[in-house]
py3Dmol code that shows the C-alpha trace and the ligand (Angstrom):
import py3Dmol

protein = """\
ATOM      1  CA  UNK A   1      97.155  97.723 104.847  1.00  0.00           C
ATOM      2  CA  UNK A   2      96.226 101.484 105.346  1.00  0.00           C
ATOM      3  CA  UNK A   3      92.749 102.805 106.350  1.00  0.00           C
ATOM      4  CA  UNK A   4      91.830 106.715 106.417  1.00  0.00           C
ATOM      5  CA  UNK A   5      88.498 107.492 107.984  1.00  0.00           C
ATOM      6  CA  UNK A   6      87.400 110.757 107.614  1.00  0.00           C
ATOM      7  CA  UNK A   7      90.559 112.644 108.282  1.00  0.00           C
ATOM      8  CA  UNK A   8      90.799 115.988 109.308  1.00  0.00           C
ATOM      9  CA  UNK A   9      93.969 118.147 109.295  1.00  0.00           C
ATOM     10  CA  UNK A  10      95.392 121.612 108.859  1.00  0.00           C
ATOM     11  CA  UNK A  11      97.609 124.544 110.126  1.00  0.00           C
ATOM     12  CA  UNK A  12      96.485 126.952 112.464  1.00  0.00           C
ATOM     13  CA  UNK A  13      93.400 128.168 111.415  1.00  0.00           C
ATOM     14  CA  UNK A  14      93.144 126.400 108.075  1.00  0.00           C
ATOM     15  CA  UNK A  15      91.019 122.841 107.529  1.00  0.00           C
ATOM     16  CA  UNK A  16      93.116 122.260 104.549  1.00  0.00           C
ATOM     17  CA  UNK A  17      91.917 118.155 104.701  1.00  0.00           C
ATOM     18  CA  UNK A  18      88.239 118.099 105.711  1.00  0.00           C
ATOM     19  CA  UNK A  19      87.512 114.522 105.391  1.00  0.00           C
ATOM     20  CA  UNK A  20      89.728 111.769 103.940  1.00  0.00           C
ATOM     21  CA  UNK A  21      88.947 108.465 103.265  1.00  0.00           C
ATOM     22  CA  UNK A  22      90.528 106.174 101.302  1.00  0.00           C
ATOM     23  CA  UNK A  23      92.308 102.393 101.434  1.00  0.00           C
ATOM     24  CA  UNK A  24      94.902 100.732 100.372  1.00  0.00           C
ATOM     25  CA  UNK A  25      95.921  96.985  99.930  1.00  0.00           C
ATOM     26  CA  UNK A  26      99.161  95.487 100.402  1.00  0.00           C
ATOM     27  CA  UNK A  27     101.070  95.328  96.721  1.00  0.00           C
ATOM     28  CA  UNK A  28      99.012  98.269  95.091  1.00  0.00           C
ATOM     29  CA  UNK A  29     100.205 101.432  93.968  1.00  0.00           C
ATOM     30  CA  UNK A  30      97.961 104.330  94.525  1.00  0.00           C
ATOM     31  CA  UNK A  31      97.753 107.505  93.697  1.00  0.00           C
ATOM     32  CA  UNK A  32      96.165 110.638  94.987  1.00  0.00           C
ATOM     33  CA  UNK A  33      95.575 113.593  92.570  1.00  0.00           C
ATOM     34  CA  UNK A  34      93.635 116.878  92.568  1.00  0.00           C
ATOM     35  CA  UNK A  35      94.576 120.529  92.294  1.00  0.00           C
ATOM     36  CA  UNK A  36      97.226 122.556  93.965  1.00  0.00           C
ATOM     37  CA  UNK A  37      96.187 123.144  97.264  1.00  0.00           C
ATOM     38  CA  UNK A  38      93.554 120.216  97.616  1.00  0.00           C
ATOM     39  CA  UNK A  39      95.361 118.831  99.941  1.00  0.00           C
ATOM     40  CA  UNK A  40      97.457 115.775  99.076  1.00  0.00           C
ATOM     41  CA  UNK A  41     100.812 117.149 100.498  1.00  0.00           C
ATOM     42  CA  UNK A  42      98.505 117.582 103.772  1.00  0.00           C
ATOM     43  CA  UNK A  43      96.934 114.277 103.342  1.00  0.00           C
ATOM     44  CA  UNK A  44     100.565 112.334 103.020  1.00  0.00           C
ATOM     45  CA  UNK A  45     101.705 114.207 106.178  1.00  0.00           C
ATOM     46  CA  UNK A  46      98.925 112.777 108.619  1.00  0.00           C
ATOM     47  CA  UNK A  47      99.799 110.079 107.498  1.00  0.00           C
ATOM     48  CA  UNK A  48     103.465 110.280 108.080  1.00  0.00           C
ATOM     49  CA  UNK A  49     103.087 111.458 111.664  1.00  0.00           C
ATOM     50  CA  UNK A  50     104.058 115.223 110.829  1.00  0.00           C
ATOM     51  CA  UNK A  51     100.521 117.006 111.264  1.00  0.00           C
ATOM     52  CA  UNK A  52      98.274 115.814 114.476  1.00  0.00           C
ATOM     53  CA  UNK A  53      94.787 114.436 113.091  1.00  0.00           C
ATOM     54  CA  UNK A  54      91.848 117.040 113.799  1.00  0.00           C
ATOM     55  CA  UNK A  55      89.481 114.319 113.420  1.00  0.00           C
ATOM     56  CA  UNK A  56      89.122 110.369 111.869  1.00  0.00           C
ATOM     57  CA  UNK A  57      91.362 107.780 112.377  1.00  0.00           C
ATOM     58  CA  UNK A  58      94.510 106.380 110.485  1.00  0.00           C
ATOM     59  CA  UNK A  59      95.207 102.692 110.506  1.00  0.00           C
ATOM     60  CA  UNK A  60      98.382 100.999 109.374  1.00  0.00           C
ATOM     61  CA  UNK A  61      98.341  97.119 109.279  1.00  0.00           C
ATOM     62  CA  UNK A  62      95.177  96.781 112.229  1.00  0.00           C
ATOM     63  CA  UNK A  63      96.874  99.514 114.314  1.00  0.00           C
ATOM     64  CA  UNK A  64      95.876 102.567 114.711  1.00  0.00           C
ATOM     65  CA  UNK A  65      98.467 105.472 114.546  1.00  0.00           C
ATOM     66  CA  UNK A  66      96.669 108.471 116.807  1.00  0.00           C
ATOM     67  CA  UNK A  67      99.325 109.525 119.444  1.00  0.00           C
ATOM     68  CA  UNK A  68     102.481 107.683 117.586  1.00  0.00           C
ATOM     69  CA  UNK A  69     105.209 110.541 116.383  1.00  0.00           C
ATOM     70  CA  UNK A  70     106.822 109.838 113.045  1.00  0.00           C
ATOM     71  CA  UNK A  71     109.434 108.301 113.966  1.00  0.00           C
ATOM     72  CA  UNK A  72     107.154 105.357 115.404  1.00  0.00           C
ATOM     73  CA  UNK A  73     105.435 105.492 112.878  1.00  0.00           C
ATOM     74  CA  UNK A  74     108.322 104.844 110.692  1.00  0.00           C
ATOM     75  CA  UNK A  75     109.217 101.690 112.882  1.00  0.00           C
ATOM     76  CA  UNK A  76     106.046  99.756 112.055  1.00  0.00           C
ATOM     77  CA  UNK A  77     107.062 100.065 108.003  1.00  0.00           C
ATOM     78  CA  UNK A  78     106.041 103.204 106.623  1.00  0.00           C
ATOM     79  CA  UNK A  79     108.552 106.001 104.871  1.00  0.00           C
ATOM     80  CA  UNK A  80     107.497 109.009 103.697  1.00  0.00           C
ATOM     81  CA  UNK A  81     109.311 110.850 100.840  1.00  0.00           C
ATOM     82  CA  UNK A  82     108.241 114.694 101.277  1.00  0.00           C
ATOM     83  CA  UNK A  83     108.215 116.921  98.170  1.00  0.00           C
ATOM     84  CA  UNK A  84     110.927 119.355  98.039  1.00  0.00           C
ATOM     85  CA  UNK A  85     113.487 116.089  99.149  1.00  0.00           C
ATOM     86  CA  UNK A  86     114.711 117.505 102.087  1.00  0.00           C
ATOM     87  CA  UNK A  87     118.029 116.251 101.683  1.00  0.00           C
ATOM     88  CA  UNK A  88     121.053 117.279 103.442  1.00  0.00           C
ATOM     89  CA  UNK A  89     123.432 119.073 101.136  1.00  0.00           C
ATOM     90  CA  UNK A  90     126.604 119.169 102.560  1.00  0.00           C
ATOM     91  CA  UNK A  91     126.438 115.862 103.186  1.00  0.00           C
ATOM     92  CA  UNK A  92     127.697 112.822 100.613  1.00  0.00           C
ATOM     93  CA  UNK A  93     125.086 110.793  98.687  1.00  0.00           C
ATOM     94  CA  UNK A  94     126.179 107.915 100.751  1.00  0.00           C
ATOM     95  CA  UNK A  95     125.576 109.832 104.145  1.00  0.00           C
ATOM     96  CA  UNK A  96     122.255 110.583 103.138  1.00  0.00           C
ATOM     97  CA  UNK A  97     121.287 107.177 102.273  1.00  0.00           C
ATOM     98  CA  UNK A  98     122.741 106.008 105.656  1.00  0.00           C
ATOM     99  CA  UNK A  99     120.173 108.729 107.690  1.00  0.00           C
ATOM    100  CA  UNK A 100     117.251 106.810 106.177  1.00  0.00           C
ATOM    101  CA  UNK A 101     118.352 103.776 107.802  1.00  0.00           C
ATOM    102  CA  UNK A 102     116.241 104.757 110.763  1.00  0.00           C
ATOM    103  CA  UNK A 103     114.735 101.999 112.897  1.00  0.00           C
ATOM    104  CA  UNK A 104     117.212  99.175 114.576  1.00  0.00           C
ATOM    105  CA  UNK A 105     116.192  96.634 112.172  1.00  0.00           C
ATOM    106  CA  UNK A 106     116.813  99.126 108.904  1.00  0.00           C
ATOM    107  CA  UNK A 107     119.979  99.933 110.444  1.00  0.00           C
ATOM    108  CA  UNK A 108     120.969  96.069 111.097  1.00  0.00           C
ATOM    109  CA  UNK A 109     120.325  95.511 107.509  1.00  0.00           C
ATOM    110  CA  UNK A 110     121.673  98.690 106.596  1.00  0.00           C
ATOM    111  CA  UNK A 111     124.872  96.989 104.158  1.00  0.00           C
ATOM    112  CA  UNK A 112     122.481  95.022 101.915  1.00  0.00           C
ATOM    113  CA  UNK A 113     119.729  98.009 101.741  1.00  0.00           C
ATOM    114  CA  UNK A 114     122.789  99.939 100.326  1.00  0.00           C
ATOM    115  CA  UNK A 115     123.341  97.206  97.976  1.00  0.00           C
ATOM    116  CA  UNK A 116     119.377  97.561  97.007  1.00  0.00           C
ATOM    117  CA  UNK A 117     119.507 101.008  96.481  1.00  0.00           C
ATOM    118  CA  UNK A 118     122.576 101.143  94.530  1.00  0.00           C
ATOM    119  CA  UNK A 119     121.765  98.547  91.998  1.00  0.00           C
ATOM    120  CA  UNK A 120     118.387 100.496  91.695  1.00  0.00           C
ATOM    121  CA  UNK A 121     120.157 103.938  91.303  1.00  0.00           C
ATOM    122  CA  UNK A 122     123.432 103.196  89.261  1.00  0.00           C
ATOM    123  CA  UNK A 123     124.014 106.935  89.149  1.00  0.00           C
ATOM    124  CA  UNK A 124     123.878 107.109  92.694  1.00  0.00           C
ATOM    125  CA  UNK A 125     126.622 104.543  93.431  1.00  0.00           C
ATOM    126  CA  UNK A 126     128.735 106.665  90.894  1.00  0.00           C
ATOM    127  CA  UNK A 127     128.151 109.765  92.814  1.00  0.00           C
ATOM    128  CA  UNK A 128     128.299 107.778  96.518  1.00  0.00           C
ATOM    129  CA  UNK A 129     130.864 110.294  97.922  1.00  0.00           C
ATOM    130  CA  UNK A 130     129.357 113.852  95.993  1.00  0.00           C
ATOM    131  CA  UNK A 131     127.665 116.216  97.947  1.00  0.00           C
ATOM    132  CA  UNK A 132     123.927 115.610  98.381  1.00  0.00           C
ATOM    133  CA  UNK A 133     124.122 119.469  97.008  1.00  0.00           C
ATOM    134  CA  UNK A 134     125.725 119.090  93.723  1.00  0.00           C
ATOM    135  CA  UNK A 135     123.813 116.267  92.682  1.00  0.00           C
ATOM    136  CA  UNK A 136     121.215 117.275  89.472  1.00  0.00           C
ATOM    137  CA  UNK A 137     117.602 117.028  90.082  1.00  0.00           C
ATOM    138  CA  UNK A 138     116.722 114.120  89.017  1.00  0.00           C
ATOM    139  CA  UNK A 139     119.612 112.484  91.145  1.00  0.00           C
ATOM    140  CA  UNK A 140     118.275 114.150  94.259  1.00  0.00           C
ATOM    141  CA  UNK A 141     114.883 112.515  93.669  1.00  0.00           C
ATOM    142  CA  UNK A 142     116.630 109.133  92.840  1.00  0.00           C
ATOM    143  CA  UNK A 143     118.360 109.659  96.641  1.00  0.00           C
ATOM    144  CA  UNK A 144     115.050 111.180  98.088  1.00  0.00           C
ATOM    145  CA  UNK A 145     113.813 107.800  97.114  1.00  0.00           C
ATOM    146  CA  UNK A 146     116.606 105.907  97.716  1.00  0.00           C
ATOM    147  CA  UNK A 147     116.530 107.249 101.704  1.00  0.00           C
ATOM    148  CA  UNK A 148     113.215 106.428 101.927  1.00  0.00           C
ATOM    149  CA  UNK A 149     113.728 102.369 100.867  1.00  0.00           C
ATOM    150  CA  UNK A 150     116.984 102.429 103.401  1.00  0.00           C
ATOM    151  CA  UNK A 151     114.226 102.398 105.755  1.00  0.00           C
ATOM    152  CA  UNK A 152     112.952  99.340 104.279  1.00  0.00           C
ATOM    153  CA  UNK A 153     109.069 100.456 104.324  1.00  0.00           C
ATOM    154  CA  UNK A 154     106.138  98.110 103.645  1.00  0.00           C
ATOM    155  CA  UNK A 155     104.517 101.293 102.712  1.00  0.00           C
ATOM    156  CA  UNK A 156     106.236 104.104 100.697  1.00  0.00           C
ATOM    157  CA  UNK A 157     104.013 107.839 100.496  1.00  0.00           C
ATOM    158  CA  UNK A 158     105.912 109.569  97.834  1.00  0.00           C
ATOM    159  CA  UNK A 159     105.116 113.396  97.365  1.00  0.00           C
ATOM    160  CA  UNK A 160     105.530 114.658  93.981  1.00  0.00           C
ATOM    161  CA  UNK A 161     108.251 113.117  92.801  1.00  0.00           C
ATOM    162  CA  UNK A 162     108.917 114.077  89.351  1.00  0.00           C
ATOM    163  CA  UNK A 163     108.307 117.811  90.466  1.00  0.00           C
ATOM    164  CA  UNK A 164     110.449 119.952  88.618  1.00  0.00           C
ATOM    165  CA  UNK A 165     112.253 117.710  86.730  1.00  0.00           C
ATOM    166  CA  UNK A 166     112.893 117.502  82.606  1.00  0.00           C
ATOM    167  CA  UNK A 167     110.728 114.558  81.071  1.00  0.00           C
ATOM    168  CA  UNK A 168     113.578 112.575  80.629  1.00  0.00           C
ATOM    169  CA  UNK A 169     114.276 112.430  84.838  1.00  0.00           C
ATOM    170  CA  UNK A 170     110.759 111.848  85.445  1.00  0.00           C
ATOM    171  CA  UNK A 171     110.563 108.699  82.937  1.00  0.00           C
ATOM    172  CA  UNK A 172     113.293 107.318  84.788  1.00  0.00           C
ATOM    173  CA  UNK A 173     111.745 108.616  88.082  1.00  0.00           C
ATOM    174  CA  UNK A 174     108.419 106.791  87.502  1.00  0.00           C
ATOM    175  CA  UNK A 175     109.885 103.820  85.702  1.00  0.00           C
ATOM    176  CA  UNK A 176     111.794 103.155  89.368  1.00  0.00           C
ATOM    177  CA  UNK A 177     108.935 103.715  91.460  1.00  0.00           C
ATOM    178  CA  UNK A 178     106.845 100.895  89.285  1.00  0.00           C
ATOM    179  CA  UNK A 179     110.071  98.724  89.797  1.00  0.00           C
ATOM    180  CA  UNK A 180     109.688  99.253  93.737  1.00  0.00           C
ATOM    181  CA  UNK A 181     106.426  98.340  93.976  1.00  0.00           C
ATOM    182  CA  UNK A 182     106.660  95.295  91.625  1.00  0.00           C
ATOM    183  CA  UNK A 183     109.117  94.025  94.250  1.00  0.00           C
ATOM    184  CA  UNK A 184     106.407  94.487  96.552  1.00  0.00           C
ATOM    185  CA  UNK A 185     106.755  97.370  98.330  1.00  0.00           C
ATOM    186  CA  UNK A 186     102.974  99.265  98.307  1.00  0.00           C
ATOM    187  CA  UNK A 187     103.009 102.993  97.318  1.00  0.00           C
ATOM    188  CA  UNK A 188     101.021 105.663  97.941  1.00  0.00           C
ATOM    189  CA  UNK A 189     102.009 108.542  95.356  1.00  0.00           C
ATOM    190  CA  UNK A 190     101.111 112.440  95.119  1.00  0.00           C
ATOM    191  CA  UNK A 191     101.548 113.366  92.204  1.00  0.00           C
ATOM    192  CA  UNK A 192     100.806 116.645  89.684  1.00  0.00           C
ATOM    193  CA  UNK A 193     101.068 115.230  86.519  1.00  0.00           C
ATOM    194  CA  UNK A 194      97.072 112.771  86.493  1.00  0.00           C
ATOM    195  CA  UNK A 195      98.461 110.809  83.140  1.00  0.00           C
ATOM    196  CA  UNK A 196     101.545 109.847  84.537  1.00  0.00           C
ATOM    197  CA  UNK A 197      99.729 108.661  87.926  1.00  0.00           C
ATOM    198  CA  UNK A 198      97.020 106.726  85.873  1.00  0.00           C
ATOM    199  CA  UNK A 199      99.725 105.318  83.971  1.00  0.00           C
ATOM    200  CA  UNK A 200     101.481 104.202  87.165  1.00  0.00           C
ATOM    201  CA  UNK A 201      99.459 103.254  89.954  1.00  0.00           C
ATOM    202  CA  UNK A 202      96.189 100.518  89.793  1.00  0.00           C
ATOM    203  CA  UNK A 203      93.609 103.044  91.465  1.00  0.00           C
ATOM    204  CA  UNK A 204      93.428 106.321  92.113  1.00  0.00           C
ATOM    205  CA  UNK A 205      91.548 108.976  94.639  1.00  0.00           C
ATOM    206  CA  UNK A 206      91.079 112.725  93.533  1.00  0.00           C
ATOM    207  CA  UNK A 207      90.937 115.265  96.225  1.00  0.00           C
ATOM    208  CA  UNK A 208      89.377 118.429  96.133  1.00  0.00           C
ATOM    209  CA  UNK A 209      89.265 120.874  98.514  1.00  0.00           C
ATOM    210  CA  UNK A 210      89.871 118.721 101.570  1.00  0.00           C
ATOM    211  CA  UNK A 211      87.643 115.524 100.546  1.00  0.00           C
ATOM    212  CA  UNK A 212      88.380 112.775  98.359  1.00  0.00           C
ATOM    213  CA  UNK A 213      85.119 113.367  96.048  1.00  0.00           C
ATOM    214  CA  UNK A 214      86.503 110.730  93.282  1.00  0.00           C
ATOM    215  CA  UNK A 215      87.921 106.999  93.531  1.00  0.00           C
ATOM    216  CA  UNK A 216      88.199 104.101  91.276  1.00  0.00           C
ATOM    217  CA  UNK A 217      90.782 101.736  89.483  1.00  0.00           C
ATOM    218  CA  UNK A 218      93.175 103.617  86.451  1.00  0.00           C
ATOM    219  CA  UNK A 219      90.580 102.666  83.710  1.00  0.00           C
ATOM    220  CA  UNK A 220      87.391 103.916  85.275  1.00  0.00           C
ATOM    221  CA  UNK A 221      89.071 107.021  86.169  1.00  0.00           C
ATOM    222  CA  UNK A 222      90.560 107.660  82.703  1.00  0.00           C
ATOM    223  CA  UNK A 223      86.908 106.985  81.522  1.00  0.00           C
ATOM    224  CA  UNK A 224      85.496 109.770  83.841  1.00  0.00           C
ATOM    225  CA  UNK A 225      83.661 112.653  82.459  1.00  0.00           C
ATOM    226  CA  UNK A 226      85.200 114.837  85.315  1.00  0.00           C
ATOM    227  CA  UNK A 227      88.578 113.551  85.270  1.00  0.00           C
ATOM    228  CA  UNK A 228      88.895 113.724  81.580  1.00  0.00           C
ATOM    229  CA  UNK A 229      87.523 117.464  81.724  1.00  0.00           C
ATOM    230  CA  UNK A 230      89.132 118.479  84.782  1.00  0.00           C
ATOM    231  CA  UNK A 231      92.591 116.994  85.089  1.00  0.00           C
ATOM    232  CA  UNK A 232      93.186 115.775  81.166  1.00  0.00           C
ATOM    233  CA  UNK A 233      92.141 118.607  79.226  1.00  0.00           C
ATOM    234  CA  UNK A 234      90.250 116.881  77.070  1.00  0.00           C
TER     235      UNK A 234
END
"""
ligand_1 = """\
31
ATP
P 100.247 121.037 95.817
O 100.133 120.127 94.650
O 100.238 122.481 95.433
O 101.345 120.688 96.791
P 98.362 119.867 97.676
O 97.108 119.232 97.218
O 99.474 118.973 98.080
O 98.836 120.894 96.593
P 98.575 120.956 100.312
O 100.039 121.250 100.231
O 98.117 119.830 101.135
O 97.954 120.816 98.864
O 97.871 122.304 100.816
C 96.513 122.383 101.180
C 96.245 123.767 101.746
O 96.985 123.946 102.952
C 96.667 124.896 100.832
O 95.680 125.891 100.889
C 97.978 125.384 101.416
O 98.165 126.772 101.176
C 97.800 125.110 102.885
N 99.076 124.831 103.548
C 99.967 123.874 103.195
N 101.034 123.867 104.030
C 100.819 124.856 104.940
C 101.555 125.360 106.070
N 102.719 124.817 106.440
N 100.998 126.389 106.744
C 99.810 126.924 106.390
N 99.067 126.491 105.340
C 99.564 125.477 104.623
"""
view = py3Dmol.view(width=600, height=400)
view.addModel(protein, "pdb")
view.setStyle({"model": 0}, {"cartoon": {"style": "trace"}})
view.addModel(ligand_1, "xyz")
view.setStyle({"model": 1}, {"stick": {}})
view.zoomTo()
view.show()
């Protein structure tokens, strides 16, 4: 469904993703983990259409996305979820949810997407006319996500969700996200927390400094000498 080859992106004068590779397959979840600053959040962006490719190639579904801005990009079926939510505050829970509804077709189905999101989120149907700004954290991840789906993605890049949140929010965070992709939307995931992403997602890549220099499915992964040293403290 999504091919990276060798991707190469940064800001100014920083490389901070060297070379990228990685796949993904339509139903999977995947994750990608590594260190602060080894470039996920980067990685995610590319993809999204935010950050122009220094080198490589990105291809969604046979098509390659060089030149296509992120709205395009959004119109063949892929959301991105940044970290940080990027919500608008002022507005109501429902008004947000209603921006993600981005591409003609999203916005056609846009009535029964709401439906979707709000038997998914209860919490957010209770709080459909609160300001985006008052909502808790968790329930500004739960309509981070929620936006996202109102786009009605094949593919779903979610950066860090359960950032910041008490372990209580990110249960329910990451128990939602394995609900969305059991109902077959395919999810790439960033995310800090390598237990919770193993737990999660089938396979995983770790990125270090620019360059995926790990991959495998959950169970070789959680066998890994490195991984177990590096990421699980054990
Ligand atoms: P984290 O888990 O901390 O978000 P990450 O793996 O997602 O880490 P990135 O956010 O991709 O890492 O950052 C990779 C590198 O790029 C870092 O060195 C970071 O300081 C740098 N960087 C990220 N965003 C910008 C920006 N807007 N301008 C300049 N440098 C940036």
């Amino acid at each position: 469904m999504l091919a990276l080859e060798s991707v190469a992106a940064g800001y100014g004068d920083l490389v901070a993703v060297r070379s990228v590779s990685l796949e993904i397959h339509p139903g999977e979840c995947v994750a990608l983990i590594g260190a602060n600053g080894a470039g996920k959040t980067t990685t995610l962006r590319a993809i999204a259409g935010l950050l122009p490719l220094r080198a490589g190639r990105i291809v969604f579904d046979g098509r390659s996305l060089g030149g296509l801005n992120a709205r395009q990009i959004v119109e063949l079926g892929l959301a991105h979820v940044p970290e940080g939510r990027q919500l608008f505050p002022s507005l109501t829970v429902r008004e947000n949810l209603e921006m993600g509804a981005r591409t003609s077709a999203a916005r056609a189905a846009r009535r029964g997407s709401l439906a979707e999101v709000f038997a998914l989120f209860p919490r957010l149907l209770e709080r459909e006319r609160q300001a985006a700004g008052t909502l808790s954290g968790g329930e500004q991840q739960m309509l981070a996500i929620g936006r996202g789906l109102m786009a009605r993605p094949r593919l779903l890049l979610l950066d860090e969700p359960s950032i910041g949140l008490a372990p209580l929010a990110v249960r329910s965070i990451l128990e939602i996200v394995e609900t969305v992709n059991r109902r077959g939307t395919t999810i790439l995931l960033v995310e800090q927390n390598v237990r919770r992403a193993l737990d999660l997602c089938h396979r995983a890549y770790v990125v270090e400094n620019g360059a995926v220099t790990l991959a495998g499915p959950r169970d070789a992964l959680l066998r890994s000498d490195h991984v177990r040293q590096a990421y699980l403290g054990l």
